[in-house]
N, CA, C and O atoms as a GROMACS GRO file, in nm:
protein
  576
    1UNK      N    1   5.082  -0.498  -1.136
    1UNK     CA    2   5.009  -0.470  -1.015
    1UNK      C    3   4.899  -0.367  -1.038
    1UNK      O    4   4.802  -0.366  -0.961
    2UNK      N    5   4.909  -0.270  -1.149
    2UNK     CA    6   4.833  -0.142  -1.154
    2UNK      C    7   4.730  -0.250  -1.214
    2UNK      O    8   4.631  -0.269  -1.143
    3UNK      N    9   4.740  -0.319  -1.328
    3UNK     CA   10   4.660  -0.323  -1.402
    3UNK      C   11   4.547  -0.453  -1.308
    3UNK      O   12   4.429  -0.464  -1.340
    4UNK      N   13   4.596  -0.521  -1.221
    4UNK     CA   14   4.530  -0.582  -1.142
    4UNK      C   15   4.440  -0.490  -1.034
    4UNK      O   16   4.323  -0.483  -0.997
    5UNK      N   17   4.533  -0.442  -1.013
    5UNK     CA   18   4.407  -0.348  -0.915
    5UNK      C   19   4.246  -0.247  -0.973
    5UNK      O   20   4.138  -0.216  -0.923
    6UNK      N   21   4.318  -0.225  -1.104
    6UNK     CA   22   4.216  -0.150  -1.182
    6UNK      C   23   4.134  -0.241  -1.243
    6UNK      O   24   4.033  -0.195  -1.296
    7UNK      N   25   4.159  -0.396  -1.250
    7UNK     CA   26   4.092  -0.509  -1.285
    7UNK      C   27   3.954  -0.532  -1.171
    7UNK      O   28   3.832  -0.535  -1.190
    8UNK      N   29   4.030  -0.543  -1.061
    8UNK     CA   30   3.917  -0.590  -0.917
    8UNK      C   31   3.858  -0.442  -0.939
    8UNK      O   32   3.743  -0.464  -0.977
    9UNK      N   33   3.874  -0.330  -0.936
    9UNK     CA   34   3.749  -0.202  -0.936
    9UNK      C   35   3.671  -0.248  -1.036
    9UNK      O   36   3.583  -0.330  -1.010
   10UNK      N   37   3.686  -0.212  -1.134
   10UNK     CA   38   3.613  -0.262  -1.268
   10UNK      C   39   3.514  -0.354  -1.243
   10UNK      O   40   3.399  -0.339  -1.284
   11UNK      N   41   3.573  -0.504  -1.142
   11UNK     CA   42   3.470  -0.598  -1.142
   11UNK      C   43   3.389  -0.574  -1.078
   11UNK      O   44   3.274  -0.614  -1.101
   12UNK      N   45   3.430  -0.476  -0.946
   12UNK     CA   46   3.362  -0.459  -0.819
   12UNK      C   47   3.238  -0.400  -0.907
   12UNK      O   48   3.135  -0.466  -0.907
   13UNK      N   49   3.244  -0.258  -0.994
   13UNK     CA   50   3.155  -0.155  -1.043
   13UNK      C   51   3.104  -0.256  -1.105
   13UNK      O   52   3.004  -0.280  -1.038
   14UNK      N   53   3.109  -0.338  -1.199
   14UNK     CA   54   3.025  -0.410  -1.285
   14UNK      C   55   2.924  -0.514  -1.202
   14UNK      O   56   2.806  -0.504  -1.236
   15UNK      N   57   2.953  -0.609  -1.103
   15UNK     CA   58   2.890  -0.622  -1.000
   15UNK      C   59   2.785  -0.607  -0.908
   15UNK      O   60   2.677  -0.662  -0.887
   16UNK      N   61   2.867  -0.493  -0.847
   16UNK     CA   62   2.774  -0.400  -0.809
   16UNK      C   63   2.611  -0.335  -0.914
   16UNK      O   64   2.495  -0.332  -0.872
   17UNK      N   65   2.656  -0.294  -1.042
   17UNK     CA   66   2.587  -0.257  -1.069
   17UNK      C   67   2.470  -0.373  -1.153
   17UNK      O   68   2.357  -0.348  -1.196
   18UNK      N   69   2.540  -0.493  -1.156
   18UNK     CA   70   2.417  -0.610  -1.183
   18UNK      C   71   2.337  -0.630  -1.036
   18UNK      O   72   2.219  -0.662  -1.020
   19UNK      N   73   2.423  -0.606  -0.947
   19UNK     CA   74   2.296  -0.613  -0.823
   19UNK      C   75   2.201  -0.516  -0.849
   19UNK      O   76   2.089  -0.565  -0.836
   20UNK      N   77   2.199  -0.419  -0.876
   20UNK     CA   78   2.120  -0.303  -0.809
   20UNK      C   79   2.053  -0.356  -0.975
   20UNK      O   80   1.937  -0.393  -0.959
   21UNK      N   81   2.075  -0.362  -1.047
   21UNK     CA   82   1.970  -0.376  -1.169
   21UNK      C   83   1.886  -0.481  -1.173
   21UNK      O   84   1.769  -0.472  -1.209
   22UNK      N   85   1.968  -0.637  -1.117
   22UNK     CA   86   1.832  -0.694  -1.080
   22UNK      C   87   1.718  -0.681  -1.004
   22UNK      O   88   1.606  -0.722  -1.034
   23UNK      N   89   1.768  -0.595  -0.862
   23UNK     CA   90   1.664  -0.596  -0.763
   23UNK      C   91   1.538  -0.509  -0.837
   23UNK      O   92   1.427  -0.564  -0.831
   24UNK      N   93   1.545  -0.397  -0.896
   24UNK     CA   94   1.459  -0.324  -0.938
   24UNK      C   95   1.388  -0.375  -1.069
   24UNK      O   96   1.291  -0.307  -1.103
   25UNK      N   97   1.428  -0.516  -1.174
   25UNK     CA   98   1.401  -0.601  -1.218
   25UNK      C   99   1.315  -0.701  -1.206
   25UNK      O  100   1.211  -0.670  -1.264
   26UNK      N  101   1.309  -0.791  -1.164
   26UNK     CA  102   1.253  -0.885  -1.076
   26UNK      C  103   1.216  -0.866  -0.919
   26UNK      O  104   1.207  -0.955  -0.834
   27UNK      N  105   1.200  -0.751  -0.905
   27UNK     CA  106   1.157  -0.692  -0.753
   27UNK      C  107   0.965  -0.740  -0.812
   27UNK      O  108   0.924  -0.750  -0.927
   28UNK      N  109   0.882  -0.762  -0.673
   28UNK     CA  110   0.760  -0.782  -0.686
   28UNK      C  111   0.684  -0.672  -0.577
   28UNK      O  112   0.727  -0.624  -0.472
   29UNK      N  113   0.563  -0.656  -0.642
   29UNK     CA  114   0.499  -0.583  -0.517
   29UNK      C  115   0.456  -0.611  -0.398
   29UNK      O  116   0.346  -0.662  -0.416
   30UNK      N  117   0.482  -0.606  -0.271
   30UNK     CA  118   0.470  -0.631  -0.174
   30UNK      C  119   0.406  -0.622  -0.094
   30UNK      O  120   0.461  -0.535  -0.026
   31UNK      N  121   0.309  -0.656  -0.038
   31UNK     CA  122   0.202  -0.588   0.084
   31UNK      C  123   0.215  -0.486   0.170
   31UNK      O  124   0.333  -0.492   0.204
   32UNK      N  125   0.177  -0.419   0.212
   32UNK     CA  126   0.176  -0.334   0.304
   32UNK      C  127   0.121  -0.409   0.455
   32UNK      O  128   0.018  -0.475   0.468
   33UNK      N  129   0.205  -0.384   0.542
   33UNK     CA  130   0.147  -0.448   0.681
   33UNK      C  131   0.101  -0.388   0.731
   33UNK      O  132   0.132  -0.277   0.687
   34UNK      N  133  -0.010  -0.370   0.862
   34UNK     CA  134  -0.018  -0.272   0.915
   34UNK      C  135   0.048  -0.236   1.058
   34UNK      O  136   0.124  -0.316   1.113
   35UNK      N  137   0.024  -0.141   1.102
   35UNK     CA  138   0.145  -0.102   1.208
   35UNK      C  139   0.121  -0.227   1.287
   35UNK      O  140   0.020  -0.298   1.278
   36UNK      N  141   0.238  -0.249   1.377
   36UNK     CA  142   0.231  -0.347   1.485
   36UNK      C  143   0.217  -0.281   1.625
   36UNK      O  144   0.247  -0.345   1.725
   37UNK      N  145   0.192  -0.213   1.629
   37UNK     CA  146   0.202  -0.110   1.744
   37UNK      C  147   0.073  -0.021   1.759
   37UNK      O  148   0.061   0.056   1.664
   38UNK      N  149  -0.014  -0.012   1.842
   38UNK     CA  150  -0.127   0.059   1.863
   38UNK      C  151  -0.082   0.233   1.944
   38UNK      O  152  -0.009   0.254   2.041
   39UNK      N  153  -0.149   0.319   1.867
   39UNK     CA  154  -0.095   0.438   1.932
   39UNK      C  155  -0.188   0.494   2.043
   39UNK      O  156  -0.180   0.608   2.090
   40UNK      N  157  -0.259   0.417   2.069
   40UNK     CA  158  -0.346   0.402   2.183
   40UNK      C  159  -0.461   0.548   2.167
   40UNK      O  160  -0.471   0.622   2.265
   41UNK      N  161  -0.506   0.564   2.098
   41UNK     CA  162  -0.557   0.671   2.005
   41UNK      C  163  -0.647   0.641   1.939
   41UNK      O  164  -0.629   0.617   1.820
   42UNK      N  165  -0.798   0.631   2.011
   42UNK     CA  166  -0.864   0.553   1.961
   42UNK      C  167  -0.945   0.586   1.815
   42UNK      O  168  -0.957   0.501   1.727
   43UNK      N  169  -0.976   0.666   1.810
   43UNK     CA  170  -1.014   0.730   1.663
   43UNK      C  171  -0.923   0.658   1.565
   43UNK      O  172  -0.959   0.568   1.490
   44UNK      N  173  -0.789   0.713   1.576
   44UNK     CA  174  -0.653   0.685   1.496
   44UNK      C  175  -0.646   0.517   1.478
   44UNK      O  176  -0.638   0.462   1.368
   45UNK      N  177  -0.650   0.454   1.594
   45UNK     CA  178  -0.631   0.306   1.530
   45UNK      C  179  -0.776   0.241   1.498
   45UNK      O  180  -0.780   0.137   1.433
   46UNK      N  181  -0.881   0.296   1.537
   46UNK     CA  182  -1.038   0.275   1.434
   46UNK      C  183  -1.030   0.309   1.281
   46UNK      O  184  -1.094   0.260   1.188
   47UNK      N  185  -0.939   0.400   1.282
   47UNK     CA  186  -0.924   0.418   1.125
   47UNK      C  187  -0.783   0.374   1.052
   47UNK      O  188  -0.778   0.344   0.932
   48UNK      N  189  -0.720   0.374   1.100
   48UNK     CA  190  -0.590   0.245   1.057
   48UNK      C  191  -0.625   0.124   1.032
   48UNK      O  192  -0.570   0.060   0.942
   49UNK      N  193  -0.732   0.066   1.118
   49UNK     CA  194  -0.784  -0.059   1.130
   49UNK      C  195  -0.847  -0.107   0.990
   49UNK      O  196  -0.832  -0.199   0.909
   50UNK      N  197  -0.959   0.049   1.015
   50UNK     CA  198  -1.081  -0.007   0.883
   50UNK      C  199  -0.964   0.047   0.729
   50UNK      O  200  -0.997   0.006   0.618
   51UNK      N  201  -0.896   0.095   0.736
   51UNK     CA  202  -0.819   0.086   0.646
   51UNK      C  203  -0.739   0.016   0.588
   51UNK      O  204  -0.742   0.029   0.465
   52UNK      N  205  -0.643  -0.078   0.642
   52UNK     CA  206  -0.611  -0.230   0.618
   52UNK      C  207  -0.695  -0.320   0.611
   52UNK      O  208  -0.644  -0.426   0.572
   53UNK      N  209  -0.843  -0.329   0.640
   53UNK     CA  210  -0.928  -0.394   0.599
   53UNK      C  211  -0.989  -0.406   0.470
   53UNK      O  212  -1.025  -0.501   0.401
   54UNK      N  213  -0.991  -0.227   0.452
   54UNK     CA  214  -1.043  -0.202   0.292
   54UNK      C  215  -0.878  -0.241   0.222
   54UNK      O  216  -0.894  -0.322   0.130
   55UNK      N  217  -0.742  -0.208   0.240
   55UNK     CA  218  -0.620  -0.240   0.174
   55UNK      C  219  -0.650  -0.345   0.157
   55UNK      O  220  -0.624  -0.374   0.040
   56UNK      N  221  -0.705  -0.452   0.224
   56UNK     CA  222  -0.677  -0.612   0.212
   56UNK      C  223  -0.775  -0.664   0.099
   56UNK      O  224  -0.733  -0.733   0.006
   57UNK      N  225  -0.875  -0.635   0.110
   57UNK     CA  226  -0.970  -0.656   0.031
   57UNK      C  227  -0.927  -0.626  -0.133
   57UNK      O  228  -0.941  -0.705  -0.227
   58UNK      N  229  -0.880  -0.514  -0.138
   58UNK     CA  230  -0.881  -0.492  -0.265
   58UNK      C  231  -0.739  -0.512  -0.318
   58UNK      O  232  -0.703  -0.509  -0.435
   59UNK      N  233  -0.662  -0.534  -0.205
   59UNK     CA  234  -0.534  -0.586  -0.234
   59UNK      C  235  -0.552  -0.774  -0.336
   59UNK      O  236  -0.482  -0.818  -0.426
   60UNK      N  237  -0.630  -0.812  -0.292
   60UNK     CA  238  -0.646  -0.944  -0.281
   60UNK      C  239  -0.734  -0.955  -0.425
   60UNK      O  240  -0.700  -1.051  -0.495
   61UNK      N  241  -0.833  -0.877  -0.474
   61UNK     CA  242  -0.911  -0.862  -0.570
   61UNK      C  243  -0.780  -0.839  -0.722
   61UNK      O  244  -0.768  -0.890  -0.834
   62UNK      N  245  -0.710  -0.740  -0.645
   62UNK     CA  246  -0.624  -0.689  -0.710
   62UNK      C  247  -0.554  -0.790  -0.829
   62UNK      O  248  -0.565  -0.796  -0.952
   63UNK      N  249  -0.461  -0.881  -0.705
   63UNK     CA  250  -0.351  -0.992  -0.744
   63UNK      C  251  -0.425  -1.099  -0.806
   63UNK      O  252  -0.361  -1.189  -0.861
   64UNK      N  253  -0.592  -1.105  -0.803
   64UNK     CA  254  -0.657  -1.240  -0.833
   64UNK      C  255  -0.662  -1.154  -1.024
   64UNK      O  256  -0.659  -1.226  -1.124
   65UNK      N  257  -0.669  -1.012  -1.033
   65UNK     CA  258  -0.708  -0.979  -1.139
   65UNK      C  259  -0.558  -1.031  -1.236
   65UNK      O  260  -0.554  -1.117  -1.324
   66UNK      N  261  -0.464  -0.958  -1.190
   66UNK     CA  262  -0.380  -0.962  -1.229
   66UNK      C  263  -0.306  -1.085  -1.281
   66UNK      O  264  -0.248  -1.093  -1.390
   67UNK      N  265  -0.318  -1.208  -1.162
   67UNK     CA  266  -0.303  -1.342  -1.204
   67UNK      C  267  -0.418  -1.365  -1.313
   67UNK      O  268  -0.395  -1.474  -1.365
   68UNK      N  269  -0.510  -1.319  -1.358
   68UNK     CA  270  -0.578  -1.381  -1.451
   68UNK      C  271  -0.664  -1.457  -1.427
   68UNK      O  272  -0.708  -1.539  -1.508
   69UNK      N  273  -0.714  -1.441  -1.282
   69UNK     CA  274  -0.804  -1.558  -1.269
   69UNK      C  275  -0.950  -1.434  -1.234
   69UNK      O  276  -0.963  -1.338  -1.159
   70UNK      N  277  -1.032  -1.499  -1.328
   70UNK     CA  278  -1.194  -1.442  -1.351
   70UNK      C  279  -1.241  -1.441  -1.174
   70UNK      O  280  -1.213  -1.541  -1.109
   71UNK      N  281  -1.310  -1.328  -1.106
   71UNK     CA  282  -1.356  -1.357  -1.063
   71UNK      C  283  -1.498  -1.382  -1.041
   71UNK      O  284  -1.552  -1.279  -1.081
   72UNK      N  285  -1.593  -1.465  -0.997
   72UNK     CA  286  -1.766  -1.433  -1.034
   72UNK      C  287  -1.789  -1.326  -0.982
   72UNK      O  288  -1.713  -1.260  -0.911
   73UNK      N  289  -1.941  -1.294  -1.026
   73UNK     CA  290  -2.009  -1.193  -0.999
   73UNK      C  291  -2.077  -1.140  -0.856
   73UNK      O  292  -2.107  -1.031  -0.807
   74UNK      N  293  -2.084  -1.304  -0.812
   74UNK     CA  294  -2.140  -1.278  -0.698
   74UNK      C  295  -2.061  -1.229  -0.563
   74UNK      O  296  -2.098  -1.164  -0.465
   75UNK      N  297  -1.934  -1.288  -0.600
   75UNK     CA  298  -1.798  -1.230  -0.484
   75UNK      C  299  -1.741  -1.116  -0.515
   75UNK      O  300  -1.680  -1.066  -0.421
   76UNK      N  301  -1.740  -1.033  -0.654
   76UNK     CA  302  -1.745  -0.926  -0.678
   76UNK      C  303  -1.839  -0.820  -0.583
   76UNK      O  304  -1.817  -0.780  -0.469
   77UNK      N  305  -1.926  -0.798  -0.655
   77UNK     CA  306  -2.059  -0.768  -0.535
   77UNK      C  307  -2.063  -0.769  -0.378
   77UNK      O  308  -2.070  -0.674  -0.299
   78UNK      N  309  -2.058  -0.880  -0.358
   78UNK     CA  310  -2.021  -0.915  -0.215
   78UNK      C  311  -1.861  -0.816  -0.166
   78UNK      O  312  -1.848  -0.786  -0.047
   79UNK      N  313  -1.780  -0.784  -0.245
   79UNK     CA  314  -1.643  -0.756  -0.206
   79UNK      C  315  -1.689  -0.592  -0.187
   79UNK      O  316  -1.667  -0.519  -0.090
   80UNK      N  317  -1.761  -0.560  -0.316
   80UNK     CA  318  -1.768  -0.410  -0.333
   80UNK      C  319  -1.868  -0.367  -0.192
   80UNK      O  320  -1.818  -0.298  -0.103
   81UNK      N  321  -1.984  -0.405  -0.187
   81UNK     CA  322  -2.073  -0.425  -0.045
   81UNK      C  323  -1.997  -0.396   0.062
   81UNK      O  324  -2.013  -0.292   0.128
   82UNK      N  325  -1.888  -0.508   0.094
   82UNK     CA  326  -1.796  -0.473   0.160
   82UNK      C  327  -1.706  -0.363   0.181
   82UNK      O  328  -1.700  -0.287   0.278
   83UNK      N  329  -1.652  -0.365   0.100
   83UNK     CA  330  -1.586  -0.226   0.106
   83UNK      C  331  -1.653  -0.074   0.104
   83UNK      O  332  -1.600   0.022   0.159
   84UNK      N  333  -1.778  -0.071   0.032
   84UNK     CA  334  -1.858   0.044   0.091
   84UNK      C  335  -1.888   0.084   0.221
   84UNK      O  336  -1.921   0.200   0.242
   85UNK      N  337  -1.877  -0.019   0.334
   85UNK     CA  338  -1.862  -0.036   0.475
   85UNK      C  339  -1.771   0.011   0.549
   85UNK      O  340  -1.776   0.072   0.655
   86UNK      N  341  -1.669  -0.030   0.473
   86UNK     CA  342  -1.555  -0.020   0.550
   86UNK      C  343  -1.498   0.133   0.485
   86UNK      O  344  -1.446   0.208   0.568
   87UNK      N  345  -1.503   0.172   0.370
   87UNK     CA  346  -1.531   0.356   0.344
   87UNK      C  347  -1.574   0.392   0.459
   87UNK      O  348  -1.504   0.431   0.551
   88UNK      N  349  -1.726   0.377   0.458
   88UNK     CA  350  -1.839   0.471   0.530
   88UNK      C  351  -1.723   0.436   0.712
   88UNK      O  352  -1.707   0.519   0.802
   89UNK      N  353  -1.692   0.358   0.710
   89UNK     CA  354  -1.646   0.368   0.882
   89UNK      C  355  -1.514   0.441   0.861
   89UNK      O  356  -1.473   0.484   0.969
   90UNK      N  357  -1.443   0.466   0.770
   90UNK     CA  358  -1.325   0.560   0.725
   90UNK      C  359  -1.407   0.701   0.750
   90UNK      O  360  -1.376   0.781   0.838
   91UNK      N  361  -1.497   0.716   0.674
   91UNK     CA  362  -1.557   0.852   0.687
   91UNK      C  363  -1.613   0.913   0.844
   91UNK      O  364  -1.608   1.026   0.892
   92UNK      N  365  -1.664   0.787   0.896
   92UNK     CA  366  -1.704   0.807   1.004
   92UNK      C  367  -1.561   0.849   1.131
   92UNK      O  368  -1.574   0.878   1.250
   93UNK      N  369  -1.477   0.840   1.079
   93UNK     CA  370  -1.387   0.852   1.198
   93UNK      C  371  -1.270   0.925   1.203
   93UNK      O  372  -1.189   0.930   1.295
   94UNK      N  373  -1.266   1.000   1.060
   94UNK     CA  374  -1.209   1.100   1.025
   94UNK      C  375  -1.258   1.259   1.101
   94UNK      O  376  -1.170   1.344   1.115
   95UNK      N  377  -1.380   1.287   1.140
   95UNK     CA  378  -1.366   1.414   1.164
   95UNK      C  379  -1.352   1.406   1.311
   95UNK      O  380  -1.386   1.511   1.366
   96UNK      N  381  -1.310   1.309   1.394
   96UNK     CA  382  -1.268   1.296   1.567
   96UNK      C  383  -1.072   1.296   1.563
   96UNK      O  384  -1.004   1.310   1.664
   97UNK      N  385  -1.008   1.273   1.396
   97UNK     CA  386  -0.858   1.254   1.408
   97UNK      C  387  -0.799   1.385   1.498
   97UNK      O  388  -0.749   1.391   1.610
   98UNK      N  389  -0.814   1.440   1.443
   98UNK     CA  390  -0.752   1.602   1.441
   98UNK      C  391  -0.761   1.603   1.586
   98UNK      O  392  -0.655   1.577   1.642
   99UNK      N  393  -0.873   1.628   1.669
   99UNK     CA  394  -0.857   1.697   1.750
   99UNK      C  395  -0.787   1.543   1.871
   99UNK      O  396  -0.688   1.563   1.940
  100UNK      N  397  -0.840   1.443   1.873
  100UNK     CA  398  -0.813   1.354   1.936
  100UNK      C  399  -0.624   1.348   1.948
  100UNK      O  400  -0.564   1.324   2.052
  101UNK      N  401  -0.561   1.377   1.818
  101UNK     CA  402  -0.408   1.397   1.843
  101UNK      C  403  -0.383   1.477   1.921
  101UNK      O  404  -0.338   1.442   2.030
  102UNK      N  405  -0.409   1.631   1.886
  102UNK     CA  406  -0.400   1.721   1.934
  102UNK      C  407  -0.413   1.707   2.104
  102UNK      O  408  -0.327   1.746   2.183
  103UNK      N  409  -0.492   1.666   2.127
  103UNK     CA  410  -0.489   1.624   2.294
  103UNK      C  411  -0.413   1.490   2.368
  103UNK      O  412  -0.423   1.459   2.486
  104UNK      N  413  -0.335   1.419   2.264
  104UNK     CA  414  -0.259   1.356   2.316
  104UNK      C  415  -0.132   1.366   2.339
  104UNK      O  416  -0.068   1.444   2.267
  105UNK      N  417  -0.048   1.271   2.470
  105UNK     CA  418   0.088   1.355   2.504
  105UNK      C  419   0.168   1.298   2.359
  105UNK      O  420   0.134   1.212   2.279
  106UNK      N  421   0.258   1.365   2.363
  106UNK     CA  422   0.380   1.369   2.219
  106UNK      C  423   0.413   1.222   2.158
  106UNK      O  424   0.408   1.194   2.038
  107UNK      N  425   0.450   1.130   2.268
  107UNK     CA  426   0.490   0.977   2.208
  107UNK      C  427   0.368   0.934   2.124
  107UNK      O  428   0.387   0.894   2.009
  108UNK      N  429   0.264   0.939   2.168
  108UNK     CA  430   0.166   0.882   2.113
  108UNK      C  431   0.118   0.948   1.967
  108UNK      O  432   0.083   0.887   1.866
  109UNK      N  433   0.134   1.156   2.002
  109UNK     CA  434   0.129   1.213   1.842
  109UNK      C  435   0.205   1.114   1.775
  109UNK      O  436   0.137   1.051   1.693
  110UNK      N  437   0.331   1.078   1.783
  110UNK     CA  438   0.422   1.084   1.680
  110UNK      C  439   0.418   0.909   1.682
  110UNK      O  440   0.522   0.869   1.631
  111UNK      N  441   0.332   0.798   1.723
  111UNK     CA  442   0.282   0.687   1.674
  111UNK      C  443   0.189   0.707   1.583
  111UNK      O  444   0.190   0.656   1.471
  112UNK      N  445   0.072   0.814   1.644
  112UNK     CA  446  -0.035   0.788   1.550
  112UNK      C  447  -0.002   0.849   1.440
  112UNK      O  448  -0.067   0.823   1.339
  113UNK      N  449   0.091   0.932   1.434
  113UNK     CA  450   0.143   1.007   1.305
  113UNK      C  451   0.184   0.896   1.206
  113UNK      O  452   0.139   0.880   1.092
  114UNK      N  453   0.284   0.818   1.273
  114UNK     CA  454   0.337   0.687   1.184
  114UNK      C  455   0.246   0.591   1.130
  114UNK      O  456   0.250   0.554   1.012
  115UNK      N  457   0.163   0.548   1.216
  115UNK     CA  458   0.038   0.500   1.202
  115UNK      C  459  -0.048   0.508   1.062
  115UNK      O  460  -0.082   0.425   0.978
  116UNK      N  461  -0.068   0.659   1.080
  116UNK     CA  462  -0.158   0.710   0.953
  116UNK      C  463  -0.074   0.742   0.831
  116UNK      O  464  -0.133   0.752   0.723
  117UNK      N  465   0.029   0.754   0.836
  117UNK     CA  466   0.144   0.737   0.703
  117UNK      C  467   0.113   0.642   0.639
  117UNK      O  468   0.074   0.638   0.522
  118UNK      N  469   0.140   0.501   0.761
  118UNK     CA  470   0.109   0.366   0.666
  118UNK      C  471  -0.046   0.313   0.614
  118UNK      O  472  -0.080   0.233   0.526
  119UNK      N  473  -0.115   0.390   0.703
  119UNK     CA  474  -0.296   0.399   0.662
  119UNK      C  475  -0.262   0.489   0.510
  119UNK      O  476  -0.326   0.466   0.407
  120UNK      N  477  -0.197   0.550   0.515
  120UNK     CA  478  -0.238   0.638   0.374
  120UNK      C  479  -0.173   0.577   0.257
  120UNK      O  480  -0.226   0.584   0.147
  121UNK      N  481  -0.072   0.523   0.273
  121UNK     CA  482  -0.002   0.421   0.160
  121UNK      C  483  -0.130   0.303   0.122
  121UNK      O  484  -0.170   0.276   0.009
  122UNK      N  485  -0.165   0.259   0.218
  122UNK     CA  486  -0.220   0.133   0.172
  122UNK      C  487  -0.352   0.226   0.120
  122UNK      O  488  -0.414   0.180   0.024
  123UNK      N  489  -0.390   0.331   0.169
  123UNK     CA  490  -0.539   0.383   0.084
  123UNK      C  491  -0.494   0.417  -0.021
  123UNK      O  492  -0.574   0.402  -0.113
  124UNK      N  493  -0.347   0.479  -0.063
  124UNK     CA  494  -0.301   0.519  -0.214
  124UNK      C  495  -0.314   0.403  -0.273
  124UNK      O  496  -0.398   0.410  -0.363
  125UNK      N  497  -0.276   0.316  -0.264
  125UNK     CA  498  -0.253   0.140  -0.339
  125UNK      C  499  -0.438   0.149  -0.363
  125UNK      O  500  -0.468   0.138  -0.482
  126UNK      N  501  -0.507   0.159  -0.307
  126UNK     CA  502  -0.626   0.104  -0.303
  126UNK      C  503  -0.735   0.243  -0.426
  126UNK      O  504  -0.817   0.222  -0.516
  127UNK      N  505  -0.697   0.329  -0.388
  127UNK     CA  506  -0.745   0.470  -0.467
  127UNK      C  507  -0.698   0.401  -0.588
  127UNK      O  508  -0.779   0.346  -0.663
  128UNK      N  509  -0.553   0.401  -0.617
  128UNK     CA  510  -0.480   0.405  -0.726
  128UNK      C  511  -0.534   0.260  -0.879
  128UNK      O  512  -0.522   0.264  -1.001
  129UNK      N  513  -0.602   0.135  -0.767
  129UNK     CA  514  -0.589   0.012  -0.848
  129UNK      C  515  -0.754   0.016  -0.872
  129UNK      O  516  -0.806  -0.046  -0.965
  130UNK      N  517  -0.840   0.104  -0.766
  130UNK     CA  518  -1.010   0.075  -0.779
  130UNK      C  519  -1.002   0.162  -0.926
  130UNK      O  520  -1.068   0.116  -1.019
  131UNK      N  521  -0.930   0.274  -0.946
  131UNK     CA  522  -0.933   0.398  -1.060
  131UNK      C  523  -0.853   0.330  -1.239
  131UNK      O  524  -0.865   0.357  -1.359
  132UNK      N  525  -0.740   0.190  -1.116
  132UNK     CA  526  -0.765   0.132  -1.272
  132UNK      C  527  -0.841   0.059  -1.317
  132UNK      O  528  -0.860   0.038  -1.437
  133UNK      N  529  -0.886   0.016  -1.239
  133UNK     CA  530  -0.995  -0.103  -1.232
  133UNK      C  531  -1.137  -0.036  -1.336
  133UNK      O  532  -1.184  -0.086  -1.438
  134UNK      N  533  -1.177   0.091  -1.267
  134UNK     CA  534  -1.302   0.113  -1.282
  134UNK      C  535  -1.245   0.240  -1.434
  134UNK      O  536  -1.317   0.222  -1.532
  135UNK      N  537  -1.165   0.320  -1.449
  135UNK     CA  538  -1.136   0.355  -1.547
  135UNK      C  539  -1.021   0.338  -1.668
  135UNK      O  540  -0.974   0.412  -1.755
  136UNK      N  541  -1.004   0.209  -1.627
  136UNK     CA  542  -0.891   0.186  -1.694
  136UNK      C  543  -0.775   0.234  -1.696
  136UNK      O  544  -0.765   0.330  -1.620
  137UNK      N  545  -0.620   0.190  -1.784
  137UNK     CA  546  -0.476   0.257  -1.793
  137UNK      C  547  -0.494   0.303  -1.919
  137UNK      O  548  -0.591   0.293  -1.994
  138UNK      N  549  -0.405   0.347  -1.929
  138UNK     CA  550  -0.328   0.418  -2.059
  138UNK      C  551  -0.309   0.343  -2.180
  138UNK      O  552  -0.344   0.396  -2.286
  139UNK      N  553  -0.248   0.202  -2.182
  139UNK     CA  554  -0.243   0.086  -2.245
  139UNK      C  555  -0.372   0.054  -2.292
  139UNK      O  556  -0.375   0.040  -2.414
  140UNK      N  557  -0.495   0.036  -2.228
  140UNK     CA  558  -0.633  -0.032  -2.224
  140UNK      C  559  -0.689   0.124  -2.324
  140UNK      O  560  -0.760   0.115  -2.425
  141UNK      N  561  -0.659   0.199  -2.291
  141UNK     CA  562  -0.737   0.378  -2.394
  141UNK      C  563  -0.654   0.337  -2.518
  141UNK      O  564  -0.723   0.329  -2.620
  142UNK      N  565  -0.542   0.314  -2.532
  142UNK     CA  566  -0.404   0.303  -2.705
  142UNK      C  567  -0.508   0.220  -2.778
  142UNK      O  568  -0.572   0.248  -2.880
  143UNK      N  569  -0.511   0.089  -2.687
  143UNK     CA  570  -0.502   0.012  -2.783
  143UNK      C  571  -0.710   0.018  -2.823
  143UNK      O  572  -0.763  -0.049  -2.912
  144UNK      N  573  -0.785   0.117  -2.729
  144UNK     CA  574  -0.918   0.133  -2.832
  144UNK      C  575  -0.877   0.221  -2.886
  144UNK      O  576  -0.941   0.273  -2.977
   0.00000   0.00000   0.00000
């Protein structure tokens, strides 16, 4: 009986621990959505907005690089064009955040707070892949 019971733990731990090793294995990267919920804050969701716009864009540039598929020159261009736009309306609507929270009642701080969490993830993804893009990794410096 002992040695059965110490049999089923054993399997359970071994188990268990092939789950948790595949997921982080074969796990893929995933999109970022943007909020579903407007914090009625208009500055705040003008710039949440143009921010999943620029996420999408370069999200999409991203996965086409990565799959390996060339893209031309001219939709390049056209993409970057784009996204200089959608910066400049990021910039533009950043110095109304601050105070525009500040004057709103509490439910809504603490949407647009959530709000701009997930605006800032998808601008990290986007900072993070234009910087490999345009200066390369670590791998791409070894192997010159």
């Amino acid at each position: 009986m002992k040695s059965i019971s110490k049999l089923c733990s054993y399997m359970c731990l071994i188990i268990s621990m092939l789950f948790l090793l595949s997921t982080n294995c074969w796990s893929q990267e995933n999109r970022i959505n943007p909020p579903r919920k407007v914090s009625k804050i208009t500055s705040v969701d003008n710039f949440v907005k143009h921010s999943f716009e620029l996420y999408h864009k370069v999200f999409v540039y991203d996965s086409l690089t990565k799959a390996g598929i060339e893209v031309p020159a001219e939709i390049e261009d056209e993409l970057m064009e784009r996204a200089e736009k959608d910066v400049d309306s990021l910039w533009g609507e950043v110095p109304d955040i601050a105070d525009d929270i500040s004057d709103a009642p509490f439910m809504r701080q603490a949407k647009a707070t959530l709000n701009l969490n997930k605006s800032k993830k998808a601008l990290k993804f986007c900072m993070l892949s234009v910087k490999a893009y345009f200066l390369g990794t670590e791998e791409d410096k070894d192997e010159d």
